[in-house]
N, C-alpha and C positions, 0 to 999 in steps of 0.2 A: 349109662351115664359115663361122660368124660372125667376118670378121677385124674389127667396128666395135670401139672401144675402152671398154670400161666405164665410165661413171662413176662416180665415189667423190666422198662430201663426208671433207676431211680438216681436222680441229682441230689446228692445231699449237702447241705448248706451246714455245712459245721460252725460256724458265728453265731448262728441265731438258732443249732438247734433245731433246725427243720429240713424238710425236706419233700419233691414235689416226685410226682412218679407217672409214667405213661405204660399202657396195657400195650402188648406188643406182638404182632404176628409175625414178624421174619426180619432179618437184616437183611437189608439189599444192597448194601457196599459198607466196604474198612477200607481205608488207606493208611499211612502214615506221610506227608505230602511233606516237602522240605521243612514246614515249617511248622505242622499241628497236625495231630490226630483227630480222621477229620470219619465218622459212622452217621448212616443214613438208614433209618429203619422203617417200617410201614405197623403203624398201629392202630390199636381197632376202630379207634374212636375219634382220633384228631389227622387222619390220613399221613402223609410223612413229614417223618424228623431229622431234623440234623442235629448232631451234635459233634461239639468241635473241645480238643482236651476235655470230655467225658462230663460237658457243661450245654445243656441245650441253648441253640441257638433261635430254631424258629421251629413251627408247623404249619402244615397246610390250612388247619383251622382258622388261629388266631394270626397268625404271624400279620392280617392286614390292619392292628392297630397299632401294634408301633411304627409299621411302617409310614402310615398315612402321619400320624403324630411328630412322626422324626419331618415329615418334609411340607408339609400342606400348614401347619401354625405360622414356621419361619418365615415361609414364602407369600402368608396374605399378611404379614406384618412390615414388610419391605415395601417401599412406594415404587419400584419398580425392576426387579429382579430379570437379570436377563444371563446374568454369566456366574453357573454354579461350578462347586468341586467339593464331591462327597468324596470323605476319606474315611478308606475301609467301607462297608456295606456290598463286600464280593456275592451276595448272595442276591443283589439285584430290586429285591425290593424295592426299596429306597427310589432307586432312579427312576422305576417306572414310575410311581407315584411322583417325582419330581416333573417328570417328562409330560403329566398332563396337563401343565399351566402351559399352553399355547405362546406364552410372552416369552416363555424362558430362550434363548439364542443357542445356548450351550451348556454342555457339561461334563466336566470329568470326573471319570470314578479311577481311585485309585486305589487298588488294596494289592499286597506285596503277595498275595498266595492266589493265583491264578488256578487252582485246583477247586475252592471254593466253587468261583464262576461255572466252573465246568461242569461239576457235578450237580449246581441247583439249574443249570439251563438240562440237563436230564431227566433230575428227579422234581424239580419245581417250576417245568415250563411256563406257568401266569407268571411266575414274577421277573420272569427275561424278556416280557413281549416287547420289550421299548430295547431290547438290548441294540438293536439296530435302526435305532434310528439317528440319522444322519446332525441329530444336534450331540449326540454321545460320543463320547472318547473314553474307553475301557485302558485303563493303562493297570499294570503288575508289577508295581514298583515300590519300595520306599514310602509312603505319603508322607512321612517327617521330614526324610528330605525334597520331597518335591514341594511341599511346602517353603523349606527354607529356599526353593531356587525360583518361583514362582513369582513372574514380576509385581512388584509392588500398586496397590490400590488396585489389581485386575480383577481381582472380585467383587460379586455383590452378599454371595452368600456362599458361607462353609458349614456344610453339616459333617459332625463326626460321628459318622456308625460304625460306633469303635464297640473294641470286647468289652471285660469287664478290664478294670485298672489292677492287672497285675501280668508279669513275666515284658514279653516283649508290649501290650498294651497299656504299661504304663504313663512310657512317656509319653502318651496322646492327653493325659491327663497334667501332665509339670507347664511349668509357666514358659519355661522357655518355647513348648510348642505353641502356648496359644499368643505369645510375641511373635512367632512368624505367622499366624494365621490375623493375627492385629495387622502387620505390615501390608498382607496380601488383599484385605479388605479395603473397597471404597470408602470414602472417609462415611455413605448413608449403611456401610455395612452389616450383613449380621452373621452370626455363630451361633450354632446349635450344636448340642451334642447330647448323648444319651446320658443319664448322669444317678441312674442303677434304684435304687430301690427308697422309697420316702420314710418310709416307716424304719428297715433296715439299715440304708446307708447316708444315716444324716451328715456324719462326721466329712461323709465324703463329697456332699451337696453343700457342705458351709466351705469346706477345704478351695472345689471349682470357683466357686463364688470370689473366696479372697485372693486366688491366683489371677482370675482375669481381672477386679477388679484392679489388681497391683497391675497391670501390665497397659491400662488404660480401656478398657472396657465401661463407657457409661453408663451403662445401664444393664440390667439383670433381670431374667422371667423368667423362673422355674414352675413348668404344667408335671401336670400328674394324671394318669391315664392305669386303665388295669391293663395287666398282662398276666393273663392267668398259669403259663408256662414258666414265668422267672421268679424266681426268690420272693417270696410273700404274697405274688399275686399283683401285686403295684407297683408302677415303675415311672420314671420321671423323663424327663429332657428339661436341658438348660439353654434359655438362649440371651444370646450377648451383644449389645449396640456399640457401637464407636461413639456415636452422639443420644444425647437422653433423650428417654420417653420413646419406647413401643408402642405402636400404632395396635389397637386387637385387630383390622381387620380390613381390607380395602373394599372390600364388596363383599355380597352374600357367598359365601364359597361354594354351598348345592346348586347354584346357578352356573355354574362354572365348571365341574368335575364330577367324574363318578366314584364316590367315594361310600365306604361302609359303616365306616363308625366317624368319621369326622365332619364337623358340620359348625355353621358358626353360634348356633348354642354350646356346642361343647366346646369350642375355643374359648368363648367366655368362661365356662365353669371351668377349664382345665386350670385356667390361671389365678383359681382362687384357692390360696393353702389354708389347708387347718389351721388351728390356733397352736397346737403345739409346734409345727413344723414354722410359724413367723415365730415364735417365741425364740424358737434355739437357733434361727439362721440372722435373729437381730442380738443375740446372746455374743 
């Protein structure tokens, strides 16, 4: 009998007192990259992890429902999306699943730590396979200010696969960013962002809500989807109109993509909140 003692990497969530943990057979990269402490490990059971400031990011497991969630609701709510810019999502996910609406023209990914990209097209080559394709532009920059430089009305759709709202990811969260991402959208535009935990971070879902709707954002749909790897297990995205009323859906989406958890029964259901959660975001 093996009595060595297992490894585990453990996230602990001190707000709420909890904490989630993954069984672990070896590290297979540490950096410290210009900008974040960036560990990639291989565990027994959800194959590999990033973790970025000692907070997981994805697995090989799950990682395909937020992805599909962050990009595939936004994109059948739009009557005609063709010119996207994900800011932040270096880890590629995101694009690929953007990249299989055949209508889309374009898209830039902009996340400022090029380390990211490097290490997940290594250790997470499915979620790079669109990395080249010829409607993508991978840029290492800024996204706040490319945002701020980014001609006006040239978008259709902004998704933010952003961290969580704290240190340098905050201001992806303050009004002044989602005013230049208001400018940068067509006036049929939309905004999505990731917007952390329903049960957890209410304060922080009523917070998004009052900031775009101050900055002109007509309209507001917050979905909720599980994620079994982040803080409670449930996690949200918010997204935001220029003009009122979101369409759920333009066509069947399994007619359209290959996707694993998203479908347009679940698009309907994602957009229906509990009762507590309309109580305290009409509070």
């Amino acid at each position: 009998m093996n009595s060595k003692p297992q490894a585990w990497f453990r996230e602990i969530h001190q707000p709420s007192g909890s904490s989630f943990g993954l069984r672990l057979k070896s590290r297979l990269h540490s950096e410290q990259s210009a900008y974040q402490k960036i560990d990639i490990y291989e565990t027994t059971d959800f194959g590999h992890l990033m973790v970025i400031d000692d907070c997981i990011m994805l697995t090989d497991r799950d990682n395909f429902i937020y992805h599909e969630m962050m990009s595939h609701p936004v994109i059948y709510s739009h009557p005609c999306p063709k010119r996207l810019a994900i800011i932040g999502g270096g880890d590629c996910g995101t694009l690929r699943e953007v990249l299989k609406h055949k209508e889309i023209e374009s898209v830039f990914q902009i996340d400022i730590d090029e380390r990211v990209t490097r290490l997940a097209e290594r250790y997470f080559p499915q979620l790079c396979e669109s990395n080249q394709d010829e409607r993508a532009e991978l840029l290492f920059e800024d996204g706040i200010v490319w945002m701020q430089d980014v001609a006006p009305g040239s978008l259709d759709i902004i998704i933010v696969d952003s961290t969580d709202p704290v240190g340098p990811g905050e201001v992806l969260f303050s009004e002044a960013f989602y005013q230049s991402c208001f400018r940068a959208l067509a006036d049929d535009g939309l905004l999505v962002q990731q917007s952390e935990s329903p049960l957890l971070h209410q304060d922080l879902i009523k917070g998004m809500r009052e900031r775009l709707q101050s900055v002109g954002f007509g309209t507001l749909q917050t979905l909720t989807f599980p994620q079994p790897v982040y803080p409670a297990g449930w996690w949200s995205a918010t997204l935001a109109g220029k003009q009122p009323g979101l369409t759920d859906f333009r066509q069947v989406a399994e007619d359209d993509i290959d996707s694993l958890y998203y479908s347009a029964e679940i698009h309907r259901a994602a957009r229906i909140l509990p009762p507590f959660l309309q109580r305290y975001l009409r509070e």
